[in-house]
One Martini backbone bead per residue (centre of mass of N, CA, C, O) as a GRO file, in nm:
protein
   88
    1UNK     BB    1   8.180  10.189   9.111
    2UNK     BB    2   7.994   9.949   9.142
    3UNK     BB    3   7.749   9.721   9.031
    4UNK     BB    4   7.435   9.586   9.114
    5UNK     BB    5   7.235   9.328   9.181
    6UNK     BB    6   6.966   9.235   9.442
    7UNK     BB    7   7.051   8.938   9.424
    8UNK     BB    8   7.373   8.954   9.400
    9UNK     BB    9   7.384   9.062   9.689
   10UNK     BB   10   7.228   8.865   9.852
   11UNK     BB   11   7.415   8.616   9.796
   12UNK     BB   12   7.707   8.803   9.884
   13UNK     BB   13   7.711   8.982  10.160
   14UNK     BB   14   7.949   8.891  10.348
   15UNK     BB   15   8.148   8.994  10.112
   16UNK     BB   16   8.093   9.275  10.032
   17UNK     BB   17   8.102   9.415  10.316
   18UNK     BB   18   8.390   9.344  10.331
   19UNK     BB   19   8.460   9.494  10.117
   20UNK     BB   20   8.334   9.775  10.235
   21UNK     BB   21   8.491   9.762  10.491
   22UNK     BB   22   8.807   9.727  10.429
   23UNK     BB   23   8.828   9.852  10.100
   24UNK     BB   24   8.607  10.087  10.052
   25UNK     BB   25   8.374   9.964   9.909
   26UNK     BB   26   8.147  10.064   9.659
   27UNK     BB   27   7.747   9.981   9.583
   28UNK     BB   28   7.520   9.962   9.325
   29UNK     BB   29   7.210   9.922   9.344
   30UNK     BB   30   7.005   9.702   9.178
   31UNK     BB   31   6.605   9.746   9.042
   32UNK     BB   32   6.553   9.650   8.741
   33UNK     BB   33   6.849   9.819   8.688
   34UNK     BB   34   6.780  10.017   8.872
   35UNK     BB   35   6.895  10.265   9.089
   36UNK     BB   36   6.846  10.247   9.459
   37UNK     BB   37   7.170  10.238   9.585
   38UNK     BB   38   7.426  10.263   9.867
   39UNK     BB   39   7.720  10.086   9.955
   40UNK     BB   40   7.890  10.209  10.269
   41UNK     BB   41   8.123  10.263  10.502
   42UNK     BB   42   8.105  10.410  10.814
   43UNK     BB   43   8.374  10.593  10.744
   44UNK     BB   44   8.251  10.724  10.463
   45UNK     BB   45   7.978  10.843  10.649
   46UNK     BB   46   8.126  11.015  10.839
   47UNK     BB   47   8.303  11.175  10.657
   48UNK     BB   48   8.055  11.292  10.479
   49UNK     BB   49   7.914  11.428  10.744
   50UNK     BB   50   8.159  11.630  10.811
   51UNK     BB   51   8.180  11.769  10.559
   52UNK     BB   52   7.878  11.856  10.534
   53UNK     BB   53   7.899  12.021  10.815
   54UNK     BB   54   8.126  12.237  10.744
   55UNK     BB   55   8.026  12.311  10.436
   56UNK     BB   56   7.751  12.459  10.652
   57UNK     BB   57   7.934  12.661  10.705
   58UNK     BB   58   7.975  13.024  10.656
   59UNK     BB   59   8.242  13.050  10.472
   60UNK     BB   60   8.418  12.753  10.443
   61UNK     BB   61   8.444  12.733  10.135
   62UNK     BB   62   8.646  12.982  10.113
   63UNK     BB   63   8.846  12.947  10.334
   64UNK     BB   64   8.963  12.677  10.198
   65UNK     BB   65   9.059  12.839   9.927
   66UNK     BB   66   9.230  13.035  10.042
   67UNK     BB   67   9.428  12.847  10.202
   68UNK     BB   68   9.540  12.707   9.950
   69UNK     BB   69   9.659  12.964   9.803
   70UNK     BB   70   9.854  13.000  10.030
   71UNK     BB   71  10.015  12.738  10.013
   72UNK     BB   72  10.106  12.778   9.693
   73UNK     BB   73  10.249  13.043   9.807
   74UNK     BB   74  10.430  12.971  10.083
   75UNK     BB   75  10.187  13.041  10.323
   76UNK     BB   76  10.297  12.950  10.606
   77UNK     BB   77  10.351  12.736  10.909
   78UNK     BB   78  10.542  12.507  11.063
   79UNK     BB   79  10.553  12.307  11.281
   80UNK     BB   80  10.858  12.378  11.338
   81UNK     BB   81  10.808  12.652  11.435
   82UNK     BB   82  10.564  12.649  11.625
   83UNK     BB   83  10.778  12.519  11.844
   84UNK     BB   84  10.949  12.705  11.861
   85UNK     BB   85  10.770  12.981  11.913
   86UNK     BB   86  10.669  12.786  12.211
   87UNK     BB   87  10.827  12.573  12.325
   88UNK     BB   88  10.810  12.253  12.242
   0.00000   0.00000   0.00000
């Protein structure tokens, strides 16, 4: 992640701004050396509001890691098994 200062950010904003929505590029505003902000696109912010929304949920982030540990072990079942016992 940059680090800019508040004047550098504001003279080149429609730069930025396009560098923050195309490549997903964070931005840390600084005001007189210090962070004050951070400048991430839309879709980076929603993504982090539905992670924090989902291990919200009581239990989300143990099942999360029981399921890790249990795909590492190669319990799982493929799309193609799935496709297959259900006739789809």
């Amino acid at each position: 992640m940059d680090t800019i200062a508040i004047s550098d950010f504001r003279a080149n904003l429609p730069n930025l701004i396009n560098q923050v929505n195309e490549g997903l590029k964070r931005f840390i505003v600084t005001v007189s050396g210090r962070p004050k902000a951070v400048v991430i696109s839309i879709d980076e912010l929603e993504s982090l509001e539905e992670t924090a929304e989902i291990l919200s949920i009581p239990g989300a982030l143990e099942s999360i890691k029981k399921s890790q540990e249990e795909i590492h072990k190669g319990k799982f079942t493929t799309l193609e098994q799935v496709k297959k016992k259900y006739n789809l």
